[in-house]
PyMOL Python script that loads the backbone (N, CA, C, O; Angstrom):
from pymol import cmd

cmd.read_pdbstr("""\
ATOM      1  N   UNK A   1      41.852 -58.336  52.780  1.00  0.00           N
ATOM      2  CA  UNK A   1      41.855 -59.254  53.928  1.00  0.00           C
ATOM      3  C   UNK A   1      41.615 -60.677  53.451  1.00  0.00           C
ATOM      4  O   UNK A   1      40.572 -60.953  52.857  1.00  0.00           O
ATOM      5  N   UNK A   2      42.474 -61.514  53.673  1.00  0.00           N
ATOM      6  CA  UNK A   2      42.330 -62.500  53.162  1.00  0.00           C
ATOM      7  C   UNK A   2      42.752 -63.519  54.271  1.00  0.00           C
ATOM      8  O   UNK A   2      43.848 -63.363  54.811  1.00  0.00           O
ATOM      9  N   UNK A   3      41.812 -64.715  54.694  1.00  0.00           N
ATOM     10  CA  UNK A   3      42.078 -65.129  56.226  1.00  0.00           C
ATOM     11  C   UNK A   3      42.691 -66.685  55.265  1.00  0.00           C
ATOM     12  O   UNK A   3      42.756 -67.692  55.971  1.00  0.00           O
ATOM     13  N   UNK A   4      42.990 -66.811  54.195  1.00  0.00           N
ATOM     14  CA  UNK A   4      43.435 -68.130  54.027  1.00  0.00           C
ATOM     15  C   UNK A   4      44.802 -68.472  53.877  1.00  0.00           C
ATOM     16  O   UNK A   4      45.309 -69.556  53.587  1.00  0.00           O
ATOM     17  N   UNK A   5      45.394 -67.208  54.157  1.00  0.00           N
ATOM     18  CA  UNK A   5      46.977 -66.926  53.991  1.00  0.00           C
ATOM     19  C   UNK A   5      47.348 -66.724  55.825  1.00  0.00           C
ATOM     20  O   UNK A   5      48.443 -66.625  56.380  1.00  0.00           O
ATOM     21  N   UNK A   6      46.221 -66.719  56.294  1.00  0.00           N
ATOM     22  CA  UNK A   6      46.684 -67.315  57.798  1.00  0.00           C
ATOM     23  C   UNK A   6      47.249 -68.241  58.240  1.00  0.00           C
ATOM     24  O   UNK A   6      47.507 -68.305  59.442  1.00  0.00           O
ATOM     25  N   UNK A   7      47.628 -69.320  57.259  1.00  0.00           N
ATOM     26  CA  UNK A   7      47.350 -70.595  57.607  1.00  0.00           C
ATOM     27  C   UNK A   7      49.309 -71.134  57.358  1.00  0.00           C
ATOM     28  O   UNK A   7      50.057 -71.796  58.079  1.00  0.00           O
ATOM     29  N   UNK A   8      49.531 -70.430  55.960  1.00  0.00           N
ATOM     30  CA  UNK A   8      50.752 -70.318  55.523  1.00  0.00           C
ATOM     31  C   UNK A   8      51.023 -71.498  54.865  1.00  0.00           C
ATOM     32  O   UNK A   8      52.068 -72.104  55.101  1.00  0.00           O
ATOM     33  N   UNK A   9      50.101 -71.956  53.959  1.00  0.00           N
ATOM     34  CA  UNK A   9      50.045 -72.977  53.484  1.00  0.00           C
ATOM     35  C   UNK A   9      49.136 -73.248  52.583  1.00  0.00           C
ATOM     36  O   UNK A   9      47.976 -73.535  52.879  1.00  0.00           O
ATOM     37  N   UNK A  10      49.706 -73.163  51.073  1.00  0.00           N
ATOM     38  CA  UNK A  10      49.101 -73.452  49.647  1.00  0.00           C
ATOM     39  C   UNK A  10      47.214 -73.935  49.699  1.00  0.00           C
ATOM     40  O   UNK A  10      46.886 -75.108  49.882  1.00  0.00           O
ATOM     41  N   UNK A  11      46.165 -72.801  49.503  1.00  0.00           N
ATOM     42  CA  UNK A  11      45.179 -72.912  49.843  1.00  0.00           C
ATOM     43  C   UNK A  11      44.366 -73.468  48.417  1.00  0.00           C
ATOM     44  O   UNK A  11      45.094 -73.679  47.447  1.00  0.00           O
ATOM     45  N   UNK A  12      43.283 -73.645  48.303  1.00  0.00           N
ATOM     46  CA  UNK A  12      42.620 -74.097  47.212  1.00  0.00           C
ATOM     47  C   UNK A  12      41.047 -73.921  47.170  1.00  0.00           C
ATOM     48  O   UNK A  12      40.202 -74.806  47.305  1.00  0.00           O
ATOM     49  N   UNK A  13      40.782 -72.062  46.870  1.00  0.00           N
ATOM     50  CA  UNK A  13      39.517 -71.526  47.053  1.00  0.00           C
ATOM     51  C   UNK A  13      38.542 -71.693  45.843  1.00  0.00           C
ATOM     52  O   UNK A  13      38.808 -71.304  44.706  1.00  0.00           O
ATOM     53  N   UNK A  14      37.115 -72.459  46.296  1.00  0.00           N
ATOM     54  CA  UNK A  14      36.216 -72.073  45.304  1.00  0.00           C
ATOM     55  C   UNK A  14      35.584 -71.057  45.221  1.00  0.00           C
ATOM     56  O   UNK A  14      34.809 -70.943  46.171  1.00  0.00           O
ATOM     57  N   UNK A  15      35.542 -70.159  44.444  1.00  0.00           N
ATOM     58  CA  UNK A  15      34.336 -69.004  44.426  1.00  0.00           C
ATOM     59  C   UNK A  15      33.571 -69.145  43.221  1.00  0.00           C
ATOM     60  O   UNK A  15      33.924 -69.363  42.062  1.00  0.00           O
ATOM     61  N   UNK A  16      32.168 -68.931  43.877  1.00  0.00           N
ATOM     62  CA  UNK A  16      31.033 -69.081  42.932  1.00  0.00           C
ATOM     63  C   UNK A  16      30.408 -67.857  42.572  1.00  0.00           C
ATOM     64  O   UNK A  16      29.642 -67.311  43.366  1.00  0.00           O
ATOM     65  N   UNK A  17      30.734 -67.214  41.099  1.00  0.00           N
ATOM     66  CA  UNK A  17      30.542 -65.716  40.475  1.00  0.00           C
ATOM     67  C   UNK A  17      29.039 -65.934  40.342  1.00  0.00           C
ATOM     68  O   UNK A  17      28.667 -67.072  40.630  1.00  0.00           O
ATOM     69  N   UNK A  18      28.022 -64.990  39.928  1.00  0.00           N
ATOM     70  CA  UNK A  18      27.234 -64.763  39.705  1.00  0.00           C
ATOM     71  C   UNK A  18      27.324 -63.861  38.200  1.00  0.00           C
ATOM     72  O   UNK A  18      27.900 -62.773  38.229  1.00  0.00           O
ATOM     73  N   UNK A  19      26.838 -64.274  37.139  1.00  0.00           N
ATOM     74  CA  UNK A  19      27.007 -63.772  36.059  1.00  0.00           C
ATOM     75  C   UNK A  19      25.624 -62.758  35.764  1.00  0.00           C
ATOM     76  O   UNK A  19      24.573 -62.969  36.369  1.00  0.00           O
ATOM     77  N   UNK A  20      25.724 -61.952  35.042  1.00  0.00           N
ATOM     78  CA  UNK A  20      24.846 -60.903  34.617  1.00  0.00           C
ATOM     79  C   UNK A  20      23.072 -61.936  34.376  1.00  0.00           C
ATOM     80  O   UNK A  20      21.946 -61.565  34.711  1.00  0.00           O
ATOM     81  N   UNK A  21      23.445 -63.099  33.769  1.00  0.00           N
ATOM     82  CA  UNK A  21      22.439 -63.730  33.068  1.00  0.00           C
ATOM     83  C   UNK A  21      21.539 -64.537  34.399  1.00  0.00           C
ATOM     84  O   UNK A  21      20.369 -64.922  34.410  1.00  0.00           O
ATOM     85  N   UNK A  22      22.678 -64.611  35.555  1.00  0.00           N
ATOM     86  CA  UNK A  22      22.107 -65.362  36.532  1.00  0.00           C
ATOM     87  C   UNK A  22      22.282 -66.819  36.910  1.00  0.00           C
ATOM     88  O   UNK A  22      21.781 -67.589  37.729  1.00  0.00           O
ATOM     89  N   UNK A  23      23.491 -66.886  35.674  1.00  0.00           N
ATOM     90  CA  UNK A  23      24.279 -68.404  35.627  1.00  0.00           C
ATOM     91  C   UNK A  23      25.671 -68.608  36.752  1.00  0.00           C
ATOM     92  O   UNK A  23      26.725 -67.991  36.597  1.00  0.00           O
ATOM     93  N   UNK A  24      25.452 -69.478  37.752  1.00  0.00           N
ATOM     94  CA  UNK A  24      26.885 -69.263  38.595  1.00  0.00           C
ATOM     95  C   UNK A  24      28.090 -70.068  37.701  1.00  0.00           C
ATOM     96  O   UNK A  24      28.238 -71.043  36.964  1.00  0.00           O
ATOM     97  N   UNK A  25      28.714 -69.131  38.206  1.00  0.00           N
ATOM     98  CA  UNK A  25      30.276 -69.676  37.794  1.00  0.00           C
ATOM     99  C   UNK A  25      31.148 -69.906  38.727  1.00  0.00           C
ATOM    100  O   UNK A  25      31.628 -69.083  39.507  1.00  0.00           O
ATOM    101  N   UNK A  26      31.453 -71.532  38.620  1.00  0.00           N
ATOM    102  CA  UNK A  26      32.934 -72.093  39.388  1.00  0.00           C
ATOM    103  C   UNK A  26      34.008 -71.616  39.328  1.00  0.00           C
ATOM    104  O   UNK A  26      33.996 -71.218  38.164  1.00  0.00           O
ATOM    105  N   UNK A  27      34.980 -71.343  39.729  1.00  0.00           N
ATOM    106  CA  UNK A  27      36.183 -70.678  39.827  1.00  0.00           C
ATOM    107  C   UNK A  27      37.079 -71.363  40.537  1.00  0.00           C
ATOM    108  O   UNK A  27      37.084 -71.043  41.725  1.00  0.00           O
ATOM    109  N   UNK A  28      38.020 -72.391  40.160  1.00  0.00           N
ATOM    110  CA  UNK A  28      39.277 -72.502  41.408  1.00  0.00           C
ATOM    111  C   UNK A  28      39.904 -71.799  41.130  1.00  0.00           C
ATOM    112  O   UNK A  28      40.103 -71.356  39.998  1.00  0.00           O
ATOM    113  N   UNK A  29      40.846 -71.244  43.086  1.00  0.00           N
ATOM    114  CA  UNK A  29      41.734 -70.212  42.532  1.00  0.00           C
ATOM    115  C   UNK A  29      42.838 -70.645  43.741  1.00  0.00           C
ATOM    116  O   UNK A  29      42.490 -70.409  44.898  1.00  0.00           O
ATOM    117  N   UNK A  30      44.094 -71.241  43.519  1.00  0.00           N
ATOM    118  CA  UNK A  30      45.161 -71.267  44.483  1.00  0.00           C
ATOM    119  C   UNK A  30      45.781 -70.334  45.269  1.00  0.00           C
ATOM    120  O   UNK A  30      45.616 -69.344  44.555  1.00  0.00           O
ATOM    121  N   UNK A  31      46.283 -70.003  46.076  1.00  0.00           N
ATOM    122  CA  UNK A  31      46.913 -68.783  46.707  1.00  0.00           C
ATOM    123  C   UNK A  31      48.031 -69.536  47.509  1.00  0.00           C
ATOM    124  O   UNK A  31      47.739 -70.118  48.553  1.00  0.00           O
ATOM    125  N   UNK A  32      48.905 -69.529  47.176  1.00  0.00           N
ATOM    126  CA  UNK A  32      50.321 -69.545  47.529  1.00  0.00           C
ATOM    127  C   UNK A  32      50.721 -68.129  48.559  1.00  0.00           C
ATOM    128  O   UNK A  32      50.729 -66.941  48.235  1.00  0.00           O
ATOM    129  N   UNK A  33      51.022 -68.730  49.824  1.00  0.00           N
ATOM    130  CA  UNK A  33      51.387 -67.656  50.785  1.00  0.00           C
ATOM    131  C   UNK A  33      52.574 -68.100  50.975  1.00  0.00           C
ATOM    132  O   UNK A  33      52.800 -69.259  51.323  1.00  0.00           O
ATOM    133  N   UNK A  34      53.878 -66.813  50.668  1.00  0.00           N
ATOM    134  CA  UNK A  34      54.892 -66.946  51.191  1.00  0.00           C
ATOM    135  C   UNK A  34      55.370 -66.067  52.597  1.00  0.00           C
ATOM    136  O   UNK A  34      54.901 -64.999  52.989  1.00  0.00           O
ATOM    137  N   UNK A  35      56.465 -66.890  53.213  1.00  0.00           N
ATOM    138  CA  UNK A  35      56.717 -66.954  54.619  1.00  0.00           C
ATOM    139  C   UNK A  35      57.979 -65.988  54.234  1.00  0.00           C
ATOM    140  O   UNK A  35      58.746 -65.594  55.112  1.00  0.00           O
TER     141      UNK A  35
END
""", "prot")
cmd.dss("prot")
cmd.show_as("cartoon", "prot")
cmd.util.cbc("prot")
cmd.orient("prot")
């Protein structure tokens, strides 16, 4: 489920991982929704 492909229009998500050590990690991740 992904609500950013609702939109139908080239999105630009940050997600912030949580690493084993307890260090967050930045992540950009694009998602291109095609019509």
């Amino acid at each position: 489920m992904n609500l950013y492909s609702l939109y139908g229009e080239p999105k630009i998500i940050i997600f912030i991982k949580k690493s084993k050590d307890g260090t967050k990690l930045l992540g950009i991740k694009k998602l291109v929704h095609k019509c």
